[in-house]
N, C-alpha and C positions, 0 to 999 in steps of 0.2 A: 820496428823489426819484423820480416817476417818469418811466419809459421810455418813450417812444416806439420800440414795436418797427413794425417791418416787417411790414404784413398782407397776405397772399398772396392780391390777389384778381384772379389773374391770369386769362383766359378760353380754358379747354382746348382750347375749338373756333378753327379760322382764319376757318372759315364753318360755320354752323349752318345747317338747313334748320328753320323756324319753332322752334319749343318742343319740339321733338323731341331722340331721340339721336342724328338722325344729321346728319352733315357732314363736314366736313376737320378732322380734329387734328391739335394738336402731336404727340401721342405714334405715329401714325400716320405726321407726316412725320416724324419724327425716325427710325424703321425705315427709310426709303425714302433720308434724308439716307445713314444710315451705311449700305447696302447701294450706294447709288453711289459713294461714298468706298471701299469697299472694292474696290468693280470696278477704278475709276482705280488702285489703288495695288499692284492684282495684276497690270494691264497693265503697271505698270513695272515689277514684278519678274518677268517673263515677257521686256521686252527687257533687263533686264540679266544673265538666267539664271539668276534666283532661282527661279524657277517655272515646274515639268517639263510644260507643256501647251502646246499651239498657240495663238497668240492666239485664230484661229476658234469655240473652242472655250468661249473666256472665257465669254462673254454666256450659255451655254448653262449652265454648272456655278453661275456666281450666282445666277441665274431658279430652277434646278433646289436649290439648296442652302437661299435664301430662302425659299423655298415650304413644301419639305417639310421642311428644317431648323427655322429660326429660326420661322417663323410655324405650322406644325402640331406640330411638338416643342415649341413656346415654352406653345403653348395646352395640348395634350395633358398637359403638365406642370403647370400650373395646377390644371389639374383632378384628377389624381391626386395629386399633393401636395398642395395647399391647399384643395381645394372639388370634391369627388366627389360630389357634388351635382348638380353640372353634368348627369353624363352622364342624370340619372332627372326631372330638370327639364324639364317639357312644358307652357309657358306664353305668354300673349302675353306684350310684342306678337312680332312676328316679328324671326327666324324661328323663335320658338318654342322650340326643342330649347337648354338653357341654355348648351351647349358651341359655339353657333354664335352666340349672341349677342355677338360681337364690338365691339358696337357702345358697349357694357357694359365693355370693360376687362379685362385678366385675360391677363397671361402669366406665366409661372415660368422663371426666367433659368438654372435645373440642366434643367429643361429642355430648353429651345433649345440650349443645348451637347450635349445629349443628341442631339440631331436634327442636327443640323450633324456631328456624329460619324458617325451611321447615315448622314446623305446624304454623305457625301463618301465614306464607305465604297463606297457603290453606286456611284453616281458614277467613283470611280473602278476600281472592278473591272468593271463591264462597257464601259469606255472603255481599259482599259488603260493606267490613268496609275498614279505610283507613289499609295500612298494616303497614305504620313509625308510628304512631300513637301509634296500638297494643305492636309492636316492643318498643316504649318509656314506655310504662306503662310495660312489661314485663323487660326490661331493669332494672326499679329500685325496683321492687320488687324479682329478681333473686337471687343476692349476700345473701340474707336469705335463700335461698333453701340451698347455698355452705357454707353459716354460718353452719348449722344445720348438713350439710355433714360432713365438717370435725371435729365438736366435736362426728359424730358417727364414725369417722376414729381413732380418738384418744379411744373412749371404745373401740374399735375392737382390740387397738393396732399395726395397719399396716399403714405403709406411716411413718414410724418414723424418725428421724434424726439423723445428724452427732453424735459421740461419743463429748463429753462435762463434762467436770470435772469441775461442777459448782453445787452449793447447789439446783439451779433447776429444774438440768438433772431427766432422769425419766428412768426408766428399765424399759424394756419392754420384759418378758416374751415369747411375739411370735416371740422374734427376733430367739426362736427355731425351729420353723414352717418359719416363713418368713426371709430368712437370706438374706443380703446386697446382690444386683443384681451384684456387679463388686469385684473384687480382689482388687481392689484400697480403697475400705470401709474399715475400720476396724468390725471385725467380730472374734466372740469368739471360743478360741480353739477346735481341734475336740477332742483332747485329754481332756479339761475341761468339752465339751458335754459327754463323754463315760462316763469318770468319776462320774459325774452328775445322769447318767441314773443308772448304778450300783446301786450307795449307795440309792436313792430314791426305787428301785425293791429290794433289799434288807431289806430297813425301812418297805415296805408292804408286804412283804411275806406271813404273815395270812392273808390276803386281797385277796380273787378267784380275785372277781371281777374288782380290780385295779391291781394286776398281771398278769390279760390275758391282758389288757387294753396295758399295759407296753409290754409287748410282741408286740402287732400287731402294737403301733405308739407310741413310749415310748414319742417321744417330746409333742406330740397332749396331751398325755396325764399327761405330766407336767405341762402343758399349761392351763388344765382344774383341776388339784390338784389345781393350783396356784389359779384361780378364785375362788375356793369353800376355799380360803386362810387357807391347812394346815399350822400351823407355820411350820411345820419340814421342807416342801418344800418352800417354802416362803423364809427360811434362807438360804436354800444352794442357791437357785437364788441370792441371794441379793451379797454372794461371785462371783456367777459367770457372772453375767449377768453385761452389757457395761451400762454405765449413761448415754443417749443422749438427744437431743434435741427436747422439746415436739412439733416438728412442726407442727401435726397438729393446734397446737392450734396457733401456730405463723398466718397458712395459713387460720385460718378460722376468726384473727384478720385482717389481708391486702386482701385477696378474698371476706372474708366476711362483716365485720361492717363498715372498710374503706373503700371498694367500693362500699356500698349501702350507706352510707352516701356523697359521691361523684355523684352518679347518682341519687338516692334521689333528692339533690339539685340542681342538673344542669338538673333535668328533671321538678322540679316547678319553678324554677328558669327564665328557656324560657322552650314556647311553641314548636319552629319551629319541626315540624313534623321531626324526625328521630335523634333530638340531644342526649337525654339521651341513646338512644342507640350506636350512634356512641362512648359516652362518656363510657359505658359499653363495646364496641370492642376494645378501645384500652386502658381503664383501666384494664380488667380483664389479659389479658397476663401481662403487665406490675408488676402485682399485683404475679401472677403465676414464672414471672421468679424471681419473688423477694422470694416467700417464696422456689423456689426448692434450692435457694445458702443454705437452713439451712435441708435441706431435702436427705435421702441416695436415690437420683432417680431410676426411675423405667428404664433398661435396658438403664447405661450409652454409651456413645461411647467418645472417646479420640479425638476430635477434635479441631488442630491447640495447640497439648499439654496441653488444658483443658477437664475436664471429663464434660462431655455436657449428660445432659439427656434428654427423649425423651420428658417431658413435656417442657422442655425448646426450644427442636426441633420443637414440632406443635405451641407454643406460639408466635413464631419469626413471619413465613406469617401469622397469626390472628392480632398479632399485624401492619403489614405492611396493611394489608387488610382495618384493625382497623384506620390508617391514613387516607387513601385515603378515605375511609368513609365519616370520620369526616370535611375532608377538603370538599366535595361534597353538605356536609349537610350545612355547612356555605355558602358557597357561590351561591350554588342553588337559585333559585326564585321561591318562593312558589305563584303558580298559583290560581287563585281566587275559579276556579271548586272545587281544594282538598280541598281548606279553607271550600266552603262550605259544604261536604261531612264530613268534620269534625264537625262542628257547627249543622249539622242535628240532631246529635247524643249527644249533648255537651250540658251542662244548660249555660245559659245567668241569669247574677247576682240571682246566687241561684236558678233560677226556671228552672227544667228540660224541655228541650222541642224535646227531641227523644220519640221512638216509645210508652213509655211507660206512660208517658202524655199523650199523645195526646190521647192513649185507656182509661185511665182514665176518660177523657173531653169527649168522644165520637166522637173528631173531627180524621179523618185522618192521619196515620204517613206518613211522608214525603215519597218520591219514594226513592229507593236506587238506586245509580248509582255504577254501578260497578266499581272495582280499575283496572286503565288503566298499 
């Protein structure tokens, strides 16, 4: 019997500017979803004394951590891990330099954790906040940023998964554009792609402007028949195209909602200065190599006769990293100075009493002592 799977031809853009690549995306807004989500949810742990900073302050350390964290660490990572390429690539259209073509796609999620690390670092040492403090409130409002990422991986259609003959496997259309990194994947014929391109240039014949289209990138531009959902194309995918695994949405269920409800709790749960983060280093790889077993990895390698992909490669020392962490965090002794440094900034039973009280009151904010 066959299945009627689910074909993904959902349209990445909210608004496009003509035939071009640029416009409003989903995966675009969905960065900007989860960094106001994050703001809202640090303001309330800032009034209920989860978080050592001045409100004034907030708007300043999101902007500043978004920026140079998550979007120039998210990119910078991309490029050094997956596509070094990037940085020697000098081509149209603009702007030109491959590492700034944005417009293109391309973050690395070890990454942007990488950068969210260095910037709350700064961040807080030339501000004088504590830094495991920042680190713990950033920790549990993070996995919402990767929530939001990968349901805009899954509109995009890329990062898809194994082949799966289950009622709800999903086609996915750019598996014409983005085809399986290894020979070892299952991947559709080149004979069924030629095929394919044929009879669809054919079907538009009276069509200039989807005939040249066909001509200069016939898959790109199946790819975008399929989103504007001709039935005619629509139907020959649905013959051609493999059922797999909606992984992102598997990874945006264990990266995303089960590891913010894990650090979530284990960060109101206890105080001590750097837990909810340590619980985020070595949840989120844990989390990571669990959803690449349902995922076609990015640039596998054959290691020890298993096909090992590179997310699975940087996951392993973040996760090792991620122990030794967590174990330092436990058993460290938090010294009286950080406590205070922390409580400067922190309400005591509901009533605020960092910088922003006390300018209220007229009286004094406390002195900031720098993070040693």
């Amino acid at each position: 019997m066959l299945i009627a799977y689910f074909i993904e031809t959902l349209n990445p853009y909210i608004w496009q500017f003509g035939h071009t690549a640029w416009g409003i995306r989903w995966y675009g807004t969905a960065y900007l979803t989860g960094f106001v989500i994050a703001y809202f949810l640090m303001s309330r742990f800032i009034k209920n004394g989860r978080m050592a900073m001045p409100r004034s302050r907030l708007p300043d350390y999101v902007i500043f951590v978004a920026i140079f964290g998550v979007l120039i660490g998210g990119r910078l990572g991309e490029a050094i891990l997956y596509r070094p390429h990037m940085f020697t690539n000098f081509s149209p259209p603009f702007p030109y330099w491959g590492l700034l073509k944005v417009q293109y796609g391309g973050m690395a999620a070890h990454g942007g954790i990488v950068g969210v690390f260095v910037a709350t670092w700064i961040f807080a040492r030339r501000n004088g906040y504590s830094f495991l403090n920042l680190m713990d409130c950033s920790a549990m409002v993070a996995p919402i940023g990767l929530f939001f990422g990968r349901i805009a991986n899954f509109i995009n259609g890329e990062l898809y998964g194994h082949v799966w003959h289950n009622p709800w496997a999903v086609q996915f259309p750019t598996e014409l554009i983005y085809p399986p990194q290894s020979k070892h994947y299952r991947r559709i014929a080149p004979s069924q792609v030629h095929h394919l391109i044929d009879k669809i240039a054919a079907h538009f014949a009276n069509h200039p402007r989807i005939l040249h289209a066909m001509e200069v990138n016939p898959r790109m531009e199946i790819v975008n028949l399929s989103r504007e959902n001709h039935p005619y194309v629509v139907n020959l995918l649905r013959q051609v195209l493999l059922p797999r695994i909606p992984s992102q949405l598997v990874e945006a269920t264990t990266e995303g909602l089960l590891l913010f409800i894990i650090c979530y709790a284990v960060g109101a749960r206890w105080k001590k200065p750097g837990i909810a983060a340590a619980a985020f280093a070595v949840g989120y790889p844990i989390m990571r190599i669990i959803g690449e077993q349902f995922r076609d990895g990015d640039q596998p390698h054959m290691i020890f006769g298993h096909l090992i992909s590179l997310g699975i490669i940087y996951s392993v020392p973040m996760l090792l990293i991620g122990l030794v962490f967590l174990a330092w965090v436990i058993f460290r002794q938090v010294s009286e100075t950080e406590m205070a440094k922390i409580r400067a900034f922190t309400s005591i039973n509901g009533k605020p009493v960092g910088e922003d009280a006390n300018a209220k009151s007229g009286a004094a904010a406390p002195a900031e002592t720098k993070v040693q």
